[in-house]
PDB file as gemmi writes it, atoms N, CA and C in Angstrom:
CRYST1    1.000    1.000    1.000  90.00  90.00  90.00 P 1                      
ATOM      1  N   UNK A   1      19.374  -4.890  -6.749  1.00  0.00           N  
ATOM      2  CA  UNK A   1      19.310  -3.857  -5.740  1.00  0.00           C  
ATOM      3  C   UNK A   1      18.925  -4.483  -4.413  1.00  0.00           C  
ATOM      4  N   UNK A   2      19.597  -4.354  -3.338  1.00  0.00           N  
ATOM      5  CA  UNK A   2      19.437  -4.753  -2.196  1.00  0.00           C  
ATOM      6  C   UNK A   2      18.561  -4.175  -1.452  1.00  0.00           C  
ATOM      7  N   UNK A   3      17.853  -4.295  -0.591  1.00  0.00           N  
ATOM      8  CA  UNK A   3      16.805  -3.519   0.519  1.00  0.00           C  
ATOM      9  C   UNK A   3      17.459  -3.804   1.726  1.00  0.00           C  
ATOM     10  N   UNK A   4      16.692  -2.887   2.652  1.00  0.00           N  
ATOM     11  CA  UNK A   4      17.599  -2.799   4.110  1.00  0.00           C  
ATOM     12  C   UNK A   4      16.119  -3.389   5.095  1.00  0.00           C  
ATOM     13  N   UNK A   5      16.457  -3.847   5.710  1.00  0.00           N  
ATOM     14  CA  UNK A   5      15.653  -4.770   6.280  1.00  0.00           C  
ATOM     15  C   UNK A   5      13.983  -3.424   6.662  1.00  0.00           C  
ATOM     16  N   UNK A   6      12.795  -4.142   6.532  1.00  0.00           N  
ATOM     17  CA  UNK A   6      11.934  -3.016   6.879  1.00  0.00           C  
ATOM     18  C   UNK A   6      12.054  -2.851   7.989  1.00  0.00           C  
ATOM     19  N   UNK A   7      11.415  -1.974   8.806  1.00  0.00           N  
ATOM     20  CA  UNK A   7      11.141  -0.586  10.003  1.00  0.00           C  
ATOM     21  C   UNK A   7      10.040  -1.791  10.899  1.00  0.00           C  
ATOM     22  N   UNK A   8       9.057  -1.976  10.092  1.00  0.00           N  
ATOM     23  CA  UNK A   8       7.748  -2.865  10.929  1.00  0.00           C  
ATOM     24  C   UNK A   8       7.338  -4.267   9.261  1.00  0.00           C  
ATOM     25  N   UNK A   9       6.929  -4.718  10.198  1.00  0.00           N  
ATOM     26  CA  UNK A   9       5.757  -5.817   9.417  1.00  0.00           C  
ATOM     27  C   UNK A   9       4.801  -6.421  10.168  1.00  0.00           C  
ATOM     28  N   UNK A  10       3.697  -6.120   8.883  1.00  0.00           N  
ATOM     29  CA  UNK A  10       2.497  -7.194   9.914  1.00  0.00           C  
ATOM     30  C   UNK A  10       2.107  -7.821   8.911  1.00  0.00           C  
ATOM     31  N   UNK A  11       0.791  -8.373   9.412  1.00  0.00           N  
ATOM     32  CA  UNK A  11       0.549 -10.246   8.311  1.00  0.00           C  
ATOM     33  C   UNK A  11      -1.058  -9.876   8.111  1.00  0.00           C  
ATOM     34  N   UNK A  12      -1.492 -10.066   6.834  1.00  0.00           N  
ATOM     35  CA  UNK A  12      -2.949  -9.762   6.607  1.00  0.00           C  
ATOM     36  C   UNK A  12      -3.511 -11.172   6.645  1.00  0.00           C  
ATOM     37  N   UNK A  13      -4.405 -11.149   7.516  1.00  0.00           N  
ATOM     38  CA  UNK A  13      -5.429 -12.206   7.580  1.00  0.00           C  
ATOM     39  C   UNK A  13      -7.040 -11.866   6.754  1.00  0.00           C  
ATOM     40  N   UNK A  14      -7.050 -12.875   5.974  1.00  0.00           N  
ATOM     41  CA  UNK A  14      -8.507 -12.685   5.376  1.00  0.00           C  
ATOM     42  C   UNK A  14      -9.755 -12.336   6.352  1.00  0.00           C  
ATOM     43  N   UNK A  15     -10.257 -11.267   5.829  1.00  0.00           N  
ATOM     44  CA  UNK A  15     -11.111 -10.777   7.074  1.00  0.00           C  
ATOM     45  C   UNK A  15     -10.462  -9.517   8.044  1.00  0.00           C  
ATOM     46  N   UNK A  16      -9.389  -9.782   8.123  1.00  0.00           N  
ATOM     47  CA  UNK A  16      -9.085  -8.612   9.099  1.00  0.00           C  
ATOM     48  C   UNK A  16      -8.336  -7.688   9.091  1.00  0.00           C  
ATOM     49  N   UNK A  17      -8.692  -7.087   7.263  1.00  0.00           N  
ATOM     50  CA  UNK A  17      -7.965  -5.882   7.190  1.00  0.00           C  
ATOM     51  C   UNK A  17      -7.851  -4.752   8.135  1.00  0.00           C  
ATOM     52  N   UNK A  18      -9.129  -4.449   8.981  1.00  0.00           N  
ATOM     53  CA  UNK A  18      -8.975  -3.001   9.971  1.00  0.00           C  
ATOM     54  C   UNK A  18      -7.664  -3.468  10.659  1.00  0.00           C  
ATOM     55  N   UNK A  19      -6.972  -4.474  11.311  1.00  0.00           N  
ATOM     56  CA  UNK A  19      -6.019  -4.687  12.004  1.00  0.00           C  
ATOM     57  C   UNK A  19      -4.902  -4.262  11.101  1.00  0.00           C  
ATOM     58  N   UNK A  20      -4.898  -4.236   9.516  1.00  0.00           N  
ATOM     59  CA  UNK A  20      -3.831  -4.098   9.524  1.00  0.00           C  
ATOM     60  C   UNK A  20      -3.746  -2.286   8.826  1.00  0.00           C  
ATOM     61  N   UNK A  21      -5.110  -1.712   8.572  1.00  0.00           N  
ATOM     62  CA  UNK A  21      -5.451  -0.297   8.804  1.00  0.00           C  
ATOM     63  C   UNK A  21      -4.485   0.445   9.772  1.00  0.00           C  
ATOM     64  N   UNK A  22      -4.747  -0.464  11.094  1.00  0.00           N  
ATOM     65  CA  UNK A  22      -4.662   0.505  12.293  1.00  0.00           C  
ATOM     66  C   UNK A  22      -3.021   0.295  12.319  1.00  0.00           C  
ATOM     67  N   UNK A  23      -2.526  -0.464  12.051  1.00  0.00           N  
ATOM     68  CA  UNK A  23      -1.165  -1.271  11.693  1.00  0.00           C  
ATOM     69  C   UNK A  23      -0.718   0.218  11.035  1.00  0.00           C  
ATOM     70  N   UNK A  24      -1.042   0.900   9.394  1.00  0.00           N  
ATOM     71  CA  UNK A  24      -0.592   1.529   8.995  1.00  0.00           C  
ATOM     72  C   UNK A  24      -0.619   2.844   9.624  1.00  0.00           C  
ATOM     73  N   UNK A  25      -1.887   3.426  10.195  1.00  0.00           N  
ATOM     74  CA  UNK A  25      -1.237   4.409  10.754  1.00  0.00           C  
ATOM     75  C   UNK A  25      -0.587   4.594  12.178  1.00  0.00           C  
ATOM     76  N   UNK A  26      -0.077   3.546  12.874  1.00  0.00           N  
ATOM     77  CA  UNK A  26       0.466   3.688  13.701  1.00  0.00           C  
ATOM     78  C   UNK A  26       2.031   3.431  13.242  1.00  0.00           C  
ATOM     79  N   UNK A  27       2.348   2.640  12.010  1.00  0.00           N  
ATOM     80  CA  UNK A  27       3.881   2.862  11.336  1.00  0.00           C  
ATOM     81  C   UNK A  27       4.207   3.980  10.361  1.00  0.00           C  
ATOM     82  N   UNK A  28       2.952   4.667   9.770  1.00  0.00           N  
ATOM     83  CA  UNK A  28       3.340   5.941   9.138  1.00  0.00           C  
ATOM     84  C   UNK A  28       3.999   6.566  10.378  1.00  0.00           C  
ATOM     85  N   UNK A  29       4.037   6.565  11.829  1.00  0.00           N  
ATOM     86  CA  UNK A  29       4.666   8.042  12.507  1.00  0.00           C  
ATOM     87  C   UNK A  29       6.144   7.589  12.447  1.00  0.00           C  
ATOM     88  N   UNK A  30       6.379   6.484  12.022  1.00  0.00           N  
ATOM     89  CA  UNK A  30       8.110   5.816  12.019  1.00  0.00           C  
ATOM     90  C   UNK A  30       8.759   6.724  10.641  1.00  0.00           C  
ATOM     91  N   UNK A  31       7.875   6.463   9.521  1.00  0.00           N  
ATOM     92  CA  UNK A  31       8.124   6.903   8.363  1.00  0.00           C  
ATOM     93  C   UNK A  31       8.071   8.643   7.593  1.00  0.00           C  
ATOM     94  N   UNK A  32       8.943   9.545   7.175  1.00  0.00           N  
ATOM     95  CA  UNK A  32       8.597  10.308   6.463  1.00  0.00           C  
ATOM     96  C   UNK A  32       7.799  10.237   6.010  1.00  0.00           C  
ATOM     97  N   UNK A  33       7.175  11.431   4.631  1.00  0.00           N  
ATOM     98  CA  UNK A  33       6.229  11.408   3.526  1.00  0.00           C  
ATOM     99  C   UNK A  33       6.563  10.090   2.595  1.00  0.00           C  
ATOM    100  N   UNK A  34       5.524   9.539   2.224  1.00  0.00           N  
ATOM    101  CA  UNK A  34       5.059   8.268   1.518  1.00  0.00           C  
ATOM    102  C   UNK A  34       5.398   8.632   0.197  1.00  0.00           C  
ATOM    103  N   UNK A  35       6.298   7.451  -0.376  1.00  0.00           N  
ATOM    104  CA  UNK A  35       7.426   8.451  -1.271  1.00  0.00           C  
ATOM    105  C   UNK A  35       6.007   7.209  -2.904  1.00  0.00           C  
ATOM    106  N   UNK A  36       6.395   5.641  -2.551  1.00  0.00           N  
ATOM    107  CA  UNK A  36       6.153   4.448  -3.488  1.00  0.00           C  
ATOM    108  C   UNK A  36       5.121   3.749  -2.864  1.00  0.00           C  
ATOM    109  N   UNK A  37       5.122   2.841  -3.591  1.00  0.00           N  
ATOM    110  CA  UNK A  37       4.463   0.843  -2.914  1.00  0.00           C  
ATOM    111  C   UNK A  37       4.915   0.555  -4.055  1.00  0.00           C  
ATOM    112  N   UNK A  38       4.882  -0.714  -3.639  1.00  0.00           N  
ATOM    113  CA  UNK A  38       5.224  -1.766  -4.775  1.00  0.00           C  
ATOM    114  C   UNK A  38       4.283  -3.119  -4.021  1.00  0.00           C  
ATOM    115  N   UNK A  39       3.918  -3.675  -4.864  1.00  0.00           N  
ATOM    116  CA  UNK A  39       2.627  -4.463  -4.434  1.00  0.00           C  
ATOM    117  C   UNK A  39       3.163  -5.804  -5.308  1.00  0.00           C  
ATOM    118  N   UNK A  40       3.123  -7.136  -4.616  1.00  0.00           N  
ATOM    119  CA  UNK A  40       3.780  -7.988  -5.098  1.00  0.00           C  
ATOM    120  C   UNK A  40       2.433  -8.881  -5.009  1.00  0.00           C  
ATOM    121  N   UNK A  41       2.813 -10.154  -5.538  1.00  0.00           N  
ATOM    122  CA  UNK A  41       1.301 -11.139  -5.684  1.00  0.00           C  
ATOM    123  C   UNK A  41       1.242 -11.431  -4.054  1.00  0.00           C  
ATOM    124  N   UNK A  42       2.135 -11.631  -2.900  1.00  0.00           N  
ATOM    125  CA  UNK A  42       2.148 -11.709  -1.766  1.00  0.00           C  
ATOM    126  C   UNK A  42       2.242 -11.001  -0.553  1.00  0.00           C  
ATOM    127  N   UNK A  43       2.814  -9.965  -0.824  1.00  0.00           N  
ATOM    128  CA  UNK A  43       2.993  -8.636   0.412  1.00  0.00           C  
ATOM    129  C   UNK A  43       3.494  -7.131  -0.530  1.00  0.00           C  
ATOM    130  N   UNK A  44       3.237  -6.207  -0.156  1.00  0.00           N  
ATOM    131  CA  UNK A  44       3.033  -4.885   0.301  1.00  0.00           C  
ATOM    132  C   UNK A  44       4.454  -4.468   0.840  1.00  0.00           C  
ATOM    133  N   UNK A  45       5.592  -3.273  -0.226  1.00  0.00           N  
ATOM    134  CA  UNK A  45       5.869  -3.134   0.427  1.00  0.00           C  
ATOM    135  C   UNK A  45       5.832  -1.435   0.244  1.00  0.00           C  
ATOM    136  N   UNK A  46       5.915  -0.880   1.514  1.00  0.00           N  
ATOM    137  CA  UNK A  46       5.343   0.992   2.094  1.00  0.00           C  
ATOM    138  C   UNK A  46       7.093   1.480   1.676  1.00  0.00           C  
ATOM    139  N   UNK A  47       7.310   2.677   1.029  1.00  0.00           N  
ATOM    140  CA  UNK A  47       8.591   3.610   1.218  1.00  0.00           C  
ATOM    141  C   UNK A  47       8.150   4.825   1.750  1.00  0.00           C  
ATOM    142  N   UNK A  48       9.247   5.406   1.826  1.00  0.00           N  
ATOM    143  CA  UNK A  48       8.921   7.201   2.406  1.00  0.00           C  
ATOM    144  C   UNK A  48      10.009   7.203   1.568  1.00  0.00           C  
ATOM    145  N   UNK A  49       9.991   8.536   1.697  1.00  0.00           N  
ATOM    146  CA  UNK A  49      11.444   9.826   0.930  1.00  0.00           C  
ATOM    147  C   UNK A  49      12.648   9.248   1.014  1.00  0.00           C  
ATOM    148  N   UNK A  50      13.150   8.805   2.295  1.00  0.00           N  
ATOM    149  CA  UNK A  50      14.628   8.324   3.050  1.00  0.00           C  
ATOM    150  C   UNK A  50      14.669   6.762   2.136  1.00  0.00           C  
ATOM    151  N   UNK A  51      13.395   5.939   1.389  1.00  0.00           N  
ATOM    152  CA  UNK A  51      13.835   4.602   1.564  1.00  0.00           C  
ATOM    153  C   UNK A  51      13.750   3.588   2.136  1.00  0.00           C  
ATOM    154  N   UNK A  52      13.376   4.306   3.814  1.00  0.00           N  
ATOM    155  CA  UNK A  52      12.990   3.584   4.527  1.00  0.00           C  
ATOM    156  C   UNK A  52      11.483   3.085   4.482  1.00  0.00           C  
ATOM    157  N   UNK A  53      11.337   1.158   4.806  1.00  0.00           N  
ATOM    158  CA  UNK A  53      10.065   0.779   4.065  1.00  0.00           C  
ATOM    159  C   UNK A  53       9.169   0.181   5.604  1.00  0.00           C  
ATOM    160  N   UNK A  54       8.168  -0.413   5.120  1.00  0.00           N  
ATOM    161  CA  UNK A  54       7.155  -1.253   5.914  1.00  0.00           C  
ATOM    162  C   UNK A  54       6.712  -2.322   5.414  1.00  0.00           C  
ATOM    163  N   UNK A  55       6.368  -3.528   6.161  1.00  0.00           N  
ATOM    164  CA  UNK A  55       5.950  -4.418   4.824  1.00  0.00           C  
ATOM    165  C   UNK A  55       4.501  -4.780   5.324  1.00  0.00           C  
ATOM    166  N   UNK A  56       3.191  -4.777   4.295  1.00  0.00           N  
ATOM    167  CA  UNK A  56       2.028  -6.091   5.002  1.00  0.00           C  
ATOM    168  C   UNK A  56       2.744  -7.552   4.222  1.00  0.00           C  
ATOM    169  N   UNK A  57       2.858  -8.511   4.737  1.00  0.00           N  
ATOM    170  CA  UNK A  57       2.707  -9.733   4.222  1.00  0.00           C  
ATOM    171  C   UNK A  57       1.491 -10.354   3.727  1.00  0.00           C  
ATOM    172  N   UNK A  58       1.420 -11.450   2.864  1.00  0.00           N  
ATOM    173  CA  UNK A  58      -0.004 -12.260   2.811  1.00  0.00           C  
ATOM    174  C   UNK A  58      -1.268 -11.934   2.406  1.00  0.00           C  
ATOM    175  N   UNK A  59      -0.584 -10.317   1.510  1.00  0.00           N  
ATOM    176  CA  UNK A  59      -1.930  -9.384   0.902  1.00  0.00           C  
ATOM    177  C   UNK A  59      -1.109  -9.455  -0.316  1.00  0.00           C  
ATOM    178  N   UNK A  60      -1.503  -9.303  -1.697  1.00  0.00           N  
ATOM    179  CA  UNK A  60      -1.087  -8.748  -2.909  1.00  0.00           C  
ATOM    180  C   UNK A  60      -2.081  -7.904  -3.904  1.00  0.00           C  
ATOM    181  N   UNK A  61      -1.214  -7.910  -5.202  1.00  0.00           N  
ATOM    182  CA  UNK A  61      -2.099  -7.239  -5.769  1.00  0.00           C  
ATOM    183  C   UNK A  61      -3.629  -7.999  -6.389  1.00  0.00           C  
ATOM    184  N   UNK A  62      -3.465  -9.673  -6.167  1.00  0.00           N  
ATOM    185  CA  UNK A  62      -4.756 -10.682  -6.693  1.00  0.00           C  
ATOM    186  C   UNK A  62      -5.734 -10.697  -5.742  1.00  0.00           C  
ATOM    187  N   UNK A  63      -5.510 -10.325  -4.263  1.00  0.00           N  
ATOM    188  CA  UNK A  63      -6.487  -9.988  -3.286  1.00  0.00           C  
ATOM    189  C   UNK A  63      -7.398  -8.695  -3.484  1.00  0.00           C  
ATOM    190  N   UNK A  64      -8.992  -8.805  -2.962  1.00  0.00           N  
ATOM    191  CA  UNK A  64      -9.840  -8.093  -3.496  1.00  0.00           C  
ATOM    192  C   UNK A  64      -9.529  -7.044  -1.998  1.00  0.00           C  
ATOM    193  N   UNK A  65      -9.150  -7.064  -1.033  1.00  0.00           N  
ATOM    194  CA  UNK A  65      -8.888  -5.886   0.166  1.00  0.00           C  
ATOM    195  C   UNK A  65      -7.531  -4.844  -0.565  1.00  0.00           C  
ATOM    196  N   UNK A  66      -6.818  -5.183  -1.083  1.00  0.00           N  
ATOM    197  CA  UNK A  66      -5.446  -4.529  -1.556  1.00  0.00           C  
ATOM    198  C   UNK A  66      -5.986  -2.962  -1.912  1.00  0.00           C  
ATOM    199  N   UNK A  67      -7.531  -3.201  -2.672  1.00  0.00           N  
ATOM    200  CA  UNK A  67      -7.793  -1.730  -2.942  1.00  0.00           C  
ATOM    201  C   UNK A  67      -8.288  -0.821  -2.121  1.00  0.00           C  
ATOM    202  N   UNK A  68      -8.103  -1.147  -0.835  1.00  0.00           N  
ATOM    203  CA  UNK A  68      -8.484  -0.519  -0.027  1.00  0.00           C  
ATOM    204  C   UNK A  68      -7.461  -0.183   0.858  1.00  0.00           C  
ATOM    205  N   UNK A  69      -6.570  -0.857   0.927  1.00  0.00           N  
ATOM    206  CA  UNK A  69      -5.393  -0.577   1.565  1.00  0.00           C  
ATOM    207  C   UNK A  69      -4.350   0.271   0.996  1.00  0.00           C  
ATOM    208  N   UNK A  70      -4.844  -0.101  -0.674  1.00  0.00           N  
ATOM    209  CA  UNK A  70      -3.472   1.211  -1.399  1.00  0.00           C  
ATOM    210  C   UNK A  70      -4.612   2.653  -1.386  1.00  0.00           C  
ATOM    211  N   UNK A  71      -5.726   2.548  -1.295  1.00  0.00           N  
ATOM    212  CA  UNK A  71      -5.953   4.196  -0.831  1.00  0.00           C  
ATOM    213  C   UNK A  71      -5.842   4.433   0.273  1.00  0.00           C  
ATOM    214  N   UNK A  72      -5.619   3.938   1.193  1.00  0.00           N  
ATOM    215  CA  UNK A  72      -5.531   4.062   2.931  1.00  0.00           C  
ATOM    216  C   UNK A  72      -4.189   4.724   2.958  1.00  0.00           C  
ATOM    217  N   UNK A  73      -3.307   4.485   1.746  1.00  0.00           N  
ATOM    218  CA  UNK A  73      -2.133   5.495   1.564  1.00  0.00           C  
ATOM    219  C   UNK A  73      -2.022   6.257   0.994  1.00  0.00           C  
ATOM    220  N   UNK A  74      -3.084   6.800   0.318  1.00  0.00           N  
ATOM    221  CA  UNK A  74      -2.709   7.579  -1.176  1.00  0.00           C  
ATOM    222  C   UNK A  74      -2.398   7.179  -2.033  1.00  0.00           C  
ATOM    223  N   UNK A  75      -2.548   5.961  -2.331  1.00  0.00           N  
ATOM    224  CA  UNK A  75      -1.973   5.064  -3.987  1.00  0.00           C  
ATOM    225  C   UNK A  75      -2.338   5.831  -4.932  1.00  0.00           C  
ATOM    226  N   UNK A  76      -1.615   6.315  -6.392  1.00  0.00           N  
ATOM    227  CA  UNK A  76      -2.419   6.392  -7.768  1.00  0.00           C  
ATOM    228  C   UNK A  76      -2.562   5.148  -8.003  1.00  0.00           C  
ATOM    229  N   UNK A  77      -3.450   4.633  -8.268  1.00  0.00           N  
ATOM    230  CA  UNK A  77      -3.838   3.051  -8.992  1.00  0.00           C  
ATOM    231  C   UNK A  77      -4.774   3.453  -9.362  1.00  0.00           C  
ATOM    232  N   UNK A  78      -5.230   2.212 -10.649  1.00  0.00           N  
ATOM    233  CA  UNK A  78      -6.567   2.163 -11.642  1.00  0.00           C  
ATOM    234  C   UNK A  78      -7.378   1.067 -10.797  1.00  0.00           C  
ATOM    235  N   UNK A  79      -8.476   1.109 -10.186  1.00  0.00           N  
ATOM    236  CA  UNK A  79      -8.419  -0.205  -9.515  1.00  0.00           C  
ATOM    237  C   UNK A  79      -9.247  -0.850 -10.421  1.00  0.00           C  
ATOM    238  N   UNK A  80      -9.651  -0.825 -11.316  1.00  0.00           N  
ATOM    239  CA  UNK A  80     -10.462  -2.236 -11.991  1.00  0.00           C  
ATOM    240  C   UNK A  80      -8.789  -2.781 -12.596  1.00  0.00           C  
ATOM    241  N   UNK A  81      -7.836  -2.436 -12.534  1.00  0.00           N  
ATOM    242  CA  UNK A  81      -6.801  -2.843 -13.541  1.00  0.00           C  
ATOM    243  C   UNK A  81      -5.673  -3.512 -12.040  1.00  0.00           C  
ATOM    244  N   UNK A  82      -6.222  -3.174 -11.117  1.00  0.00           N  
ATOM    245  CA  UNK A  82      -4.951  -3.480 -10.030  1.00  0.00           C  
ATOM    246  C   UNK A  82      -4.663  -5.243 -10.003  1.00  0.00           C  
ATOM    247  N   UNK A  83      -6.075  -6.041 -10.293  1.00  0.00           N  
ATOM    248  CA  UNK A  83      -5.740  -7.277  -9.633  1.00  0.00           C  
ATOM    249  C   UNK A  83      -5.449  -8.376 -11.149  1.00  0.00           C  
ATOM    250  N   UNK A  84      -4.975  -7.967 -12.097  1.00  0.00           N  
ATOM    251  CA  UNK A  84      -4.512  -8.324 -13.262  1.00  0.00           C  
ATOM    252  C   UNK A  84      -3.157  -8.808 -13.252  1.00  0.00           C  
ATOM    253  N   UNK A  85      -2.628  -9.737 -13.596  1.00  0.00           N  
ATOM    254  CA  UNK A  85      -1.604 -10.676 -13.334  1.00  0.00           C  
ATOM    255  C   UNK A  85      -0.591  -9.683 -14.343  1.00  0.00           C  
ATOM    256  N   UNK A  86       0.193  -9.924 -14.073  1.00  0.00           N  
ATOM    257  CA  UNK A  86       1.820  -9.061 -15.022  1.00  0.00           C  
ATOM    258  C   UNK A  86       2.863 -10.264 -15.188  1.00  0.00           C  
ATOM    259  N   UNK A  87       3.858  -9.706 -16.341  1.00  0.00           N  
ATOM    260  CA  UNK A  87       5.001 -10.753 -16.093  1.00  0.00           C  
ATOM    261  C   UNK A  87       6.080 -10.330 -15.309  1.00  0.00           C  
ATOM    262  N   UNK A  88       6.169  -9.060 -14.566  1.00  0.00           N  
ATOM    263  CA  UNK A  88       7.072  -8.767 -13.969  1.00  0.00           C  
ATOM    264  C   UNK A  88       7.091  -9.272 -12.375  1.00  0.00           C  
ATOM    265  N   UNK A  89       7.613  -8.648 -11.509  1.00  0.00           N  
ATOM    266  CA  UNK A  89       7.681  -9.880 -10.309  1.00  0.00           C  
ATOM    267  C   UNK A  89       6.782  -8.141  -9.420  1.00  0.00           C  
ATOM    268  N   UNK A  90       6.934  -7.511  -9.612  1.00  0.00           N  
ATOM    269  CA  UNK A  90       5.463  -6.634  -8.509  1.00  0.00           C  
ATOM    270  C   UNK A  90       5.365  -5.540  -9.528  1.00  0.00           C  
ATOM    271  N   UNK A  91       4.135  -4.787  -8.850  1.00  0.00           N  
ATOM    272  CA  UNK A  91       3.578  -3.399  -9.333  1.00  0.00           C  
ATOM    273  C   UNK A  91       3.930  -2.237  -8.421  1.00  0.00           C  
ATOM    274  N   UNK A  92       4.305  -1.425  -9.007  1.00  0.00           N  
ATOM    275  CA  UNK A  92       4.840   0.060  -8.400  1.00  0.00           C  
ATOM    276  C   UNK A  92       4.095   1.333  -8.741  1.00  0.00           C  
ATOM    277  N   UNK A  93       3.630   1.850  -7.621  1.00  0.00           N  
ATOM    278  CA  UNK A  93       3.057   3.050  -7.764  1.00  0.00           C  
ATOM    279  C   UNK A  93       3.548   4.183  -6.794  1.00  0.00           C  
ATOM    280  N   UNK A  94       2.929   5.775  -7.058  1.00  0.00           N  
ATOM    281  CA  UNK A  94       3.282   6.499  -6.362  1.00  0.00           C  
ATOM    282  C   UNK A  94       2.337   6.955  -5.392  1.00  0.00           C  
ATOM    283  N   UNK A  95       3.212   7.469  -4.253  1.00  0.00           N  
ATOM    284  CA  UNK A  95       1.603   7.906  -3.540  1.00  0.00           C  
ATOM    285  C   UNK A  95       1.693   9.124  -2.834  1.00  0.00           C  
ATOM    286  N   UNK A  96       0.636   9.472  -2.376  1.00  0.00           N  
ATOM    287  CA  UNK A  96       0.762  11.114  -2.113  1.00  0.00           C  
ATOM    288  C   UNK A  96      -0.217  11.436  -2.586  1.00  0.00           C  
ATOM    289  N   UNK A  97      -1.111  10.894  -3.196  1.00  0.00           N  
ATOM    290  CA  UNK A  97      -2.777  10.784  -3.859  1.00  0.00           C  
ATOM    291  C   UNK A  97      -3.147  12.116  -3.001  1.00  0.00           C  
ATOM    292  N   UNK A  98      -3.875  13.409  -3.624  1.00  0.00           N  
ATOM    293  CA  UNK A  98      -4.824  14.368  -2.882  1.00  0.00           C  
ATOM    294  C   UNK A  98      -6.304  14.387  -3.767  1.00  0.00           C  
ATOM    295  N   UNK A  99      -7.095  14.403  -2.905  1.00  0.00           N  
ATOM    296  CA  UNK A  99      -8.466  13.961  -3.092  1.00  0.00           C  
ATOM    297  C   UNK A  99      -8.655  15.930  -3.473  1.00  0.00           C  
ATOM    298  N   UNK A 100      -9.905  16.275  -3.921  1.00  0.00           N  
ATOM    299  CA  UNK A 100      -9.837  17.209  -4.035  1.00  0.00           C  
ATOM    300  C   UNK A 100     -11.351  17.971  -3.308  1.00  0.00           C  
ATOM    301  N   UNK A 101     -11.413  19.158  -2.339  1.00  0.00           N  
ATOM    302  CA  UNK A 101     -12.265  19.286  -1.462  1.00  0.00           C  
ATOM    303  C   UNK A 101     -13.758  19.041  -2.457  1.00  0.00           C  
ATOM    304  N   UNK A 102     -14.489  17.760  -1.500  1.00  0.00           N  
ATOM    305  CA  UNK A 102     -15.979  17.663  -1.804  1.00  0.00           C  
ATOM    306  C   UNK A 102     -16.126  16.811  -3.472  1.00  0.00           C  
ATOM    307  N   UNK A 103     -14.934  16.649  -3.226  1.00  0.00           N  
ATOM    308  CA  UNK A 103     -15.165  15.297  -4.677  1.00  0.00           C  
ATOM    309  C   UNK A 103     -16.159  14.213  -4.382  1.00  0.00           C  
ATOM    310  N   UNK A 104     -16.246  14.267  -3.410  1.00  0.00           N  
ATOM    311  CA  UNK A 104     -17.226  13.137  -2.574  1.00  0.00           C  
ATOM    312  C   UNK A 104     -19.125  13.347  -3.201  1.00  0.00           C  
ATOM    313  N   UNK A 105     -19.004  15.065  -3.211  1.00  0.00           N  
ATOM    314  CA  UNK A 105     -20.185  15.187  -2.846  1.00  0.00           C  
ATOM    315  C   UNK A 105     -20.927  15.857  -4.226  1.00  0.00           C  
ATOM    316  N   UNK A 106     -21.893  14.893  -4.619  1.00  0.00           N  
ATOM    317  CA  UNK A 106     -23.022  15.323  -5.713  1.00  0.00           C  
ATOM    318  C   UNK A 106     -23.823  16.815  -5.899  1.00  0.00           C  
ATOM    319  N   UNK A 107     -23.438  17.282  -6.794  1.00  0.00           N  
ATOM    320  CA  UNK A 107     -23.721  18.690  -7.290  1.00  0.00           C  
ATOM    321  C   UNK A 107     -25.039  18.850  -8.148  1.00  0.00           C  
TER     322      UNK A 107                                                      
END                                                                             
């Protein structure tokens, strides 16, 4: 299956995930609703509905920031299980994650 070249890319530097935070929501306004990810041992790549993608480079799923970046989208992921090696060539999830009001907060 071929891909169509992504929309944006940026490059994760150790240490400076907020850059690439601010990275995502300034390319979510390019993108529809956040359809996938697929998370490779080296880069990140974002879909919407249309297909159309985003990529981070130089982050994967063996990096300890990744879990913070796939909820920064709504990832479903297990995260004690995210940074576990596979034999396939990436990991795919869906996203659209809804938190549910005050899950946060101790009863």
């Amino acid at each position: 299956m071929s891909h169509s070249p992504a929309i944006a890319t940026c490059r994760y530097a150790p240490g400076k995930l907020e850059d690439v935070l601010e990275f995502l929501k300034r390319a979510r306004a390019e993108l529809m609703e956040l359809r996938k990810v697929r998370v490779w041992r080296e880069h990140v790549e974002i879909f919407d509905v249309n297909g159309d993608r985003f990529d981070v480079l130089d982050i994967g799923y063996p990096d300890t920031d990744i879990v913070v970046l796939l909820r920064s989208i709504g990832t479903s992921f297990k995260p004690d299980l995210i940074h576990r090696p596979i034999e396939r060539d990436y990991k795919e999830f869906k996203t659209g994650r809804r938190f549910p009001w005050a899950e946060d907060r101790i009863l």
